[in-house]
N, C-alpha and C positions, 0 to 999 in steps of 0.2 A: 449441404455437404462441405467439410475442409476439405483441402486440398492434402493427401496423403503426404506428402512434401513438405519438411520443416518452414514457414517462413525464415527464421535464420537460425542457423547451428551457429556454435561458438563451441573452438573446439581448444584446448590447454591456453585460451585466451587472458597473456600475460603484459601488464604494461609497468614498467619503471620508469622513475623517474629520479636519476642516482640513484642514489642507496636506499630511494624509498619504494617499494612495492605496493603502488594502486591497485594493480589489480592482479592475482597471484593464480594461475590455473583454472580459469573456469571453461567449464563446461556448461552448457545450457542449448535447448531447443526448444525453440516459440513456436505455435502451429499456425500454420493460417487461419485469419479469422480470427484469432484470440486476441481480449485483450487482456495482456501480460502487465505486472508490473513489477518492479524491482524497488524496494525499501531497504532502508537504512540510514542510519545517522547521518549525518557530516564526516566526509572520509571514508566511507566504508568500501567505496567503488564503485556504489552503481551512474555516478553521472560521468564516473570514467569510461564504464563500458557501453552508455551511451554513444556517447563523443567518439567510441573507435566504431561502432556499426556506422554510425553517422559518415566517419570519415576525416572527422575535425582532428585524432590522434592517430596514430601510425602506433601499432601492437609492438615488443619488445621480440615475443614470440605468439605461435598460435593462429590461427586462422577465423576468417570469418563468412561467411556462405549465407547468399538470398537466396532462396528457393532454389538451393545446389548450386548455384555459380558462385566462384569466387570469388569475392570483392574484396579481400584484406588488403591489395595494393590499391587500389579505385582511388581517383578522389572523388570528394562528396558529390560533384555535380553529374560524376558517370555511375553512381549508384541509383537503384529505384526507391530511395526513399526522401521523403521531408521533415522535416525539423520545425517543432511549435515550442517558443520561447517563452517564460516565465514575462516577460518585458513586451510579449507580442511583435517587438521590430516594426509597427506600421509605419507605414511614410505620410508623414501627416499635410505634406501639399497636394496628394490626390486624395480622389473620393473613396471610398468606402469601395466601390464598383473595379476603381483603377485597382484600388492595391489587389483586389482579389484576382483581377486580371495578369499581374504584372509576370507572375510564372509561365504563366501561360505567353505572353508578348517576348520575351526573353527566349523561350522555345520557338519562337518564329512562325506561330498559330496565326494565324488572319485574324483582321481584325471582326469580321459579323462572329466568327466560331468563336472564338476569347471571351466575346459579349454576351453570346450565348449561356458561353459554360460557365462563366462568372458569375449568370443572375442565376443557374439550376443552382451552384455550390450556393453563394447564399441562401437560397430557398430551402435548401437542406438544413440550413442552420436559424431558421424563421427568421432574415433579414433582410428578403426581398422588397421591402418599400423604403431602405435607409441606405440604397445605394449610391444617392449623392449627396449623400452627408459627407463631411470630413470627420476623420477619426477623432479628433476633439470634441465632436459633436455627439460622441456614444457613451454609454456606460462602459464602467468596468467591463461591465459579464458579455455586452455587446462588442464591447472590441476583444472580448476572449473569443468571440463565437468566428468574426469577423477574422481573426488570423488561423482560427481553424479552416474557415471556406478557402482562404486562400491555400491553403497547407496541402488540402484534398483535391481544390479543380482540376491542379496535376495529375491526378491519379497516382500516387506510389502506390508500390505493393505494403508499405509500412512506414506508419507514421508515427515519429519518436517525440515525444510530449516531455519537456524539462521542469517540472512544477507548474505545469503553465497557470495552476488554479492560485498560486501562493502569495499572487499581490492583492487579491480580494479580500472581503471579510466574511466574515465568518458565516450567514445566512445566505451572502449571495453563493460564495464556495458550496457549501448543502446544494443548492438549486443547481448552481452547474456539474456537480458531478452526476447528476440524475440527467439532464441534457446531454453530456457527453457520454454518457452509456447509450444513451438512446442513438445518438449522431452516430456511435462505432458499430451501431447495431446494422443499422438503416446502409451504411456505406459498404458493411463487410470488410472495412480493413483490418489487418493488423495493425492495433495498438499496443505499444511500449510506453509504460509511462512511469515515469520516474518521481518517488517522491518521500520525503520521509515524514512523512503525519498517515502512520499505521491507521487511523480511521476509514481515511481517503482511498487506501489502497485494499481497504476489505471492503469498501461500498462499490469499487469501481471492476474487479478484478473478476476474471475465471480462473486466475492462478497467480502467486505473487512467488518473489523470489527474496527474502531477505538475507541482506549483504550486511556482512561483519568481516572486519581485517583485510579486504581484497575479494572476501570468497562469499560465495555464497552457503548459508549456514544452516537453513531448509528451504526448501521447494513445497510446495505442493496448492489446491485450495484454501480460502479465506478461513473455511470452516476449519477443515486440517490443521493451518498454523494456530489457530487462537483453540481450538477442544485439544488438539493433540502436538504441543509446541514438544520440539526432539532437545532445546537445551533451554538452560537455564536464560543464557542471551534472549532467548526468542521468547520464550514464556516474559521473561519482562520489559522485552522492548515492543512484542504484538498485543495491546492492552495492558491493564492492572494485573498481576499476579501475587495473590500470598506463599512464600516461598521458605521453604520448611528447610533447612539443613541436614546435617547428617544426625547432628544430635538431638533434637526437635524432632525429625524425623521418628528418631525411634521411641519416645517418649511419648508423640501423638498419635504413631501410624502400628509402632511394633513392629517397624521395620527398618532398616538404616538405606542409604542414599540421601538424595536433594531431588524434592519433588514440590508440586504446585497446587494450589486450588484457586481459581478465579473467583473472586467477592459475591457474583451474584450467585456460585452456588453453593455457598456458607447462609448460614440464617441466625440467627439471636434469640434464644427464650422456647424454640420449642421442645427442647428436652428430649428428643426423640428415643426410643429403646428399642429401636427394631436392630437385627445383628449385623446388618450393611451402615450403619450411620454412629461416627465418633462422634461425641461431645466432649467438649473443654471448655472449663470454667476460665474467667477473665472479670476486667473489668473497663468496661469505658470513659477511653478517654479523650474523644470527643465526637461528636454529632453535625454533621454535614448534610445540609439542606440543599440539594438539587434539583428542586423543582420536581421532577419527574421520579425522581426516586432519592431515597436517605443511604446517605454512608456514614457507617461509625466504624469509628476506628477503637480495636480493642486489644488490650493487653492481657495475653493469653498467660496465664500461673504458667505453663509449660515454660515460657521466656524467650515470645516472640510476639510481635505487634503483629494482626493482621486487618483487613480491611473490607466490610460486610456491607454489600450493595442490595437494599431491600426495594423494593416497588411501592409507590407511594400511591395507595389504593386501597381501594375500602373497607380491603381484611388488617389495615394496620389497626393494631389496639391502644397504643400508646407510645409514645416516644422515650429513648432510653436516652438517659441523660449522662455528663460526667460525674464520674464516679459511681454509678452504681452497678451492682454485680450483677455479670449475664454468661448465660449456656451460648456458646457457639460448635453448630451442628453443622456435619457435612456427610453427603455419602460416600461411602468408598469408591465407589465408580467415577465418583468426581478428582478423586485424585491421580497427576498424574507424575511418573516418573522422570526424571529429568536426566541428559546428558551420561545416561549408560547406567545409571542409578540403579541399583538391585534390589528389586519389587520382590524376588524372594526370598531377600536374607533372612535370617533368625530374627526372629524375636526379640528388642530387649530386656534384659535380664529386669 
């Protein structure tokens, strides 16, 4: 069971800096237990409003609240939370053991209890046999795990994550966000984690928050943002989107706005004529081989490029090459309306 109790409200939470506006009015409630993340570009906000839960910024206006108490004035070290660095911070003349200790030693914990709780945190992160190793002496994903143990022995109520995955590459990042789901699972903390590679934050999340301008731009689940994105921003910053205009719109849909369909639920050549599914003629101009599935990219007569993600499997017939002319099909229920877009306008003429 959560705790009926926000882990933290934010409430008209605003930060400047001069003339420029970081972070503009937000509102937000993270529940206990949840791990939250906050996405967005570079600039949009969210490692600003990190940094002010954290304690590292002082808000302009706005408040900030742990499970109802106030902490907008706190500094970091009188708040109940910790802080996991893209750069890890280990101190590389102690052991593996010390560094996950040193929170703990610093709070003035004894030393058999610190030792104690140093080898469980490790064990929770599968690193109980590399405790006197030196942090030089670990992988990547090992001294990722290794400043999470230390992050947790503390116990906070919430543990704020700044990319922590984004100095790895790219198979080991996969394998650790599947570990750190597990580890947020296991500990029951709240997770905040911060990051702007939209894949990470739908493999990782029970709810994401993408930040655009200061603000945040929708809310809701992984599923929600990427089936049912509310603007045009978030349809093309949460995954691929093919994005139809006002005037495209009405020439492929019979209806005007700016609305979307995601590639994998377009298809190429099947011609469909049931009275839920448009077809539009095009022609391809080019073929993209990804292993696991083909994307082509086609230019729609209507007078829009779009981008048709197929599964590469053993109903494929044939490969469609440049230049040759193809049906692109979609259902209606796959499209969706964009940024107030009116799904019942008229007709075009």
């Amino acid at each position: 069971m959560t705790d009926p109790q926000p882990a933290i409200r934010l409430t008209g939470l605003t930060k400047e800096f001069g003339a420029v506006t970081a972070v503009d009015h937000v509102d937000l409630e993270i529940a206990a237990g949840e791990f939250f993340s906050m996405l967005g570009p570079s600039g949009s906000g969210k490692t600003t409003v990190l940094r002010l839960i954290a304690g590292f910024e002082q808000p302009t206006n706005g408040t900030i609240e742990l499970f109802g108490d106030d902490v907008t004035k706190r500094a970091p070290f009188d708040r109940d939370v910790n802080t996991v660095f893209q750069d890890y911070a280990l101190f590389p003349h102690m052991s593996v053991l010390e560094n996950v200790a040193y929170g703990l030693r610093v709070r003035g914990i004894g030393r058999r209890e610190r030792i104690e709780r140093a080898r469980r945190a490790l064990a929770s992160v599968r690193l109980e046999q590399m405790g006197d190793r030196k942090p030089s002496q670990l992988s990547g994903g090992q001294r990722q795990r290794v400043a999470l143990a230390r992050a947790t022995v503390v116990q906070p109520k919430v543990l704020l994550l700044d990319e922590p995955l984004g100095a790895l590459d790219l198979k080991l990042r996969e394998q650790m966000q599947v570990e750190l789901k597990e580890i947020q699972r296991e500990l029951g903390i709240t997770f905040i984690f911060v990051t702007h590679d939209q894949e990470e934050a739908l493999t990782l999340s029970d709810r994401v928050a993408v930040f655009n301008d200061g603000r945040i731009e929708q809310l809701g689940t992984p599923a929600e943002l990427y089936e049912r994105p509310s603007s045009r921003f978030v349809a093309d910053f949460v995954g691929t989107s093919n994005l139809f205009d006002d005037a495209v719109s009405r020439a492929l849909l019979g209806r005007g706005g700016v609305h979307s369909v995601r590639p994998e639920k377009m298809a190429v050549g099947s011609g469909e004529t049931a009275a839920d599914v448009r077809n539009a003629p095009g022609t391809v101009v080019e073929t993209i081989y990804l292993g696991s599935g083909i994307r082509l990219v086609v230019d729609l007569d209507a007078g829009v490029r779009v981008s048709v993600l197929e599964q590469n499997d053993r109903n494929r017939v044939h490969d469609d090459e440049r230049g040759d002319r193809v049906v692109v099909s979609w259902h209606d229920d796959d499209v969706v309306a964009l940024g107030g877009a009116d799904v019942a306008s008229e007709p075009a003429a």
